[in-house]
N, C-alpha and C positions, 0 to 999 in steps of 0.2 A: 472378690474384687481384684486380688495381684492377678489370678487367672484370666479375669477379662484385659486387664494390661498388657501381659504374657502376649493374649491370643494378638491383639492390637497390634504390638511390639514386632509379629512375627508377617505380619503381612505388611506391614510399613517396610521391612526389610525386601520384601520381596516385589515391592513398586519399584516397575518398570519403567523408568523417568521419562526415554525415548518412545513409547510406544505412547506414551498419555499427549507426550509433546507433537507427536505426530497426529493423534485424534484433536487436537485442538489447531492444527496450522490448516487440515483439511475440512473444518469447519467453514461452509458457503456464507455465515453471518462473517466470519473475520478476513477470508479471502477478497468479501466485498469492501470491506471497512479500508484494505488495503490498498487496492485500485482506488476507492474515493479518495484517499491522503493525497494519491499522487495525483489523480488527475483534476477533481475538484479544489481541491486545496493549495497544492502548489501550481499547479497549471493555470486552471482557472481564475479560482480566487485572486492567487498573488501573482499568477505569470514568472513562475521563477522554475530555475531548474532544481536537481537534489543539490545544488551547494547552497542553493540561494540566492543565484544570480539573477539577476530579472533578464528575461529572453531579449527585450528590447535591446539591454546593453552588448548584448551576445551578437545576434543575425539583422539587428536595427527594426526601427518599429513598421506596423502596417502602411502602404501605400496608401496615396489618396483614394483610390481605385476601392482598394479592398476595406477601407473604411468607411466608403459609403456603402456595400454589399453587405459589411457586418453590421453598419448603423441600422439598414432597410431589416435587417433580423432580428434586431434588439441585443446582439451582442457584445460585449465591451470592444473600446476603442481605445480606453487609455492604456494599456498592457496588451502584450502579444500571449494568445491565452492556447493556443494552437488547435484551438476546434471549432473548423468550419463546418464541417456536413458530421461531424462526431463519429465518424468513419474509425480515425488513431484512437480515441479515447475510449472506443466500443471494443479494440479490439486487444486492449491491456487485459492481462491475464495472470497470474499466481501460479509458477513452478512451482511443485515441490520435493525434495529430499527428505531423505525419514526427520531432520532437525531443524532443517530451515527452508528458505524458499528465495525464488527470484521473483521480481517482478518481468513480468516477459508485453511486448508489445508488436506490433507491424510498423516499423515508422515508413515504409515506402509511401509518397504520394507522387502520383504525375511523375514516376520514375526519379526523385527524390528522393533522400533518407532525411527524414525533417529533424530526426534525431540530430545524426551527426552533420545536419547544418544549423541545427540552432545551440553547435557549442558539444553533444556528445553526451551529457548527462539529462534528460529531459526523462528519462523513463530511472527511475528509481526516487525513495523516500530521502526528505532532507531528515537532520541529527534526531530535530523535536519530532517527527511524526514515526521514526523509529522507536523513540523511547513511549509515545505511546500504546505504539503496538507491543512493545515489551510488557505496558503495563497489563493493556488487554488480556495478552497470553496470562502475565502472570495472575492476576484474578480470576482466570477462567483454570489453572491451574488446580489453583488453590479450592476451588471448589471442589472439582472432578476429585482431589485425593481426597477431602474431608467427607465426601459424599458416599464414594466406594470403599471409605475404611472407617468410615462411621466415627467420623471424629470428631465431630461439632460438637 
């Protein structure tokens, strides 16, 4: 039994924290999970930027014009939610570095940057949906080492 300890002991020491961290940020389940925080959740859902601002209060809310185009679609009207044809929101994306990652977007529309008109932070996660995805990571973590060194 100390021997199977021993063997255990000696491979834990030689977990590669960066390279496990890295196969879990390029995980297509988590990279997706991370575009929906931003775009569904705070875009959508709540119409706010990463600080929490609601976009409204920022670039001011939809025209009559363009509330009856997004009424005619079924898309909300009480929050600026910034997806009309889903053109921006198709085209968020997940950089990565071996430890971490950016959120990467197109904000050009109609030769617009809708980014840096609706305020400049429209494309990144607010506090709470980072510390989700911290949880994410860390659960999927904790498998991957318990799994590969037999430690359950």
């Amino acid at each position: 039994m100390h021997e199977l300890i021993k063997k255990k002991f000696r491979k834990v020491i030689r977990l590669n924290e960066n390279k496990i961290l890295n196969q879990i940020l390029r995980s297509t389940e988590l990279q997706e999970y991370i575009i929906e925080l931003n775009t569904q959740d705070q875009l959508f859902t709540k119409g706010q930027d990463k600080l929490g601002r609601d976009l409204d209060s920022i670039g001011g809310g939809y025209s009559p014009f363009t509330i009856q185009i997004k009424s005619q679609k079924g898309q909300p009207i009480d929050r600026v939610t910034l997806k009309d044809t889903g053109a921006f929101y198709d085209s968020f994306y997940v950089e990565l570095n071996d430890t971490y990652f950016t959120i990467v977007a197109n904000p050009m529309k109609n030769g617009k940057d809708i980014n840096q008109e609706w305020g400049g932070y429209v494309i990144g996660l607010q506090p709470q949906n980072i510390a989700k995805v911290i949880e994410d990571i860390k659960i999927k973590y904790i498998r991957i080492v318990r799994n590969a060194y037999n430690l359950v």
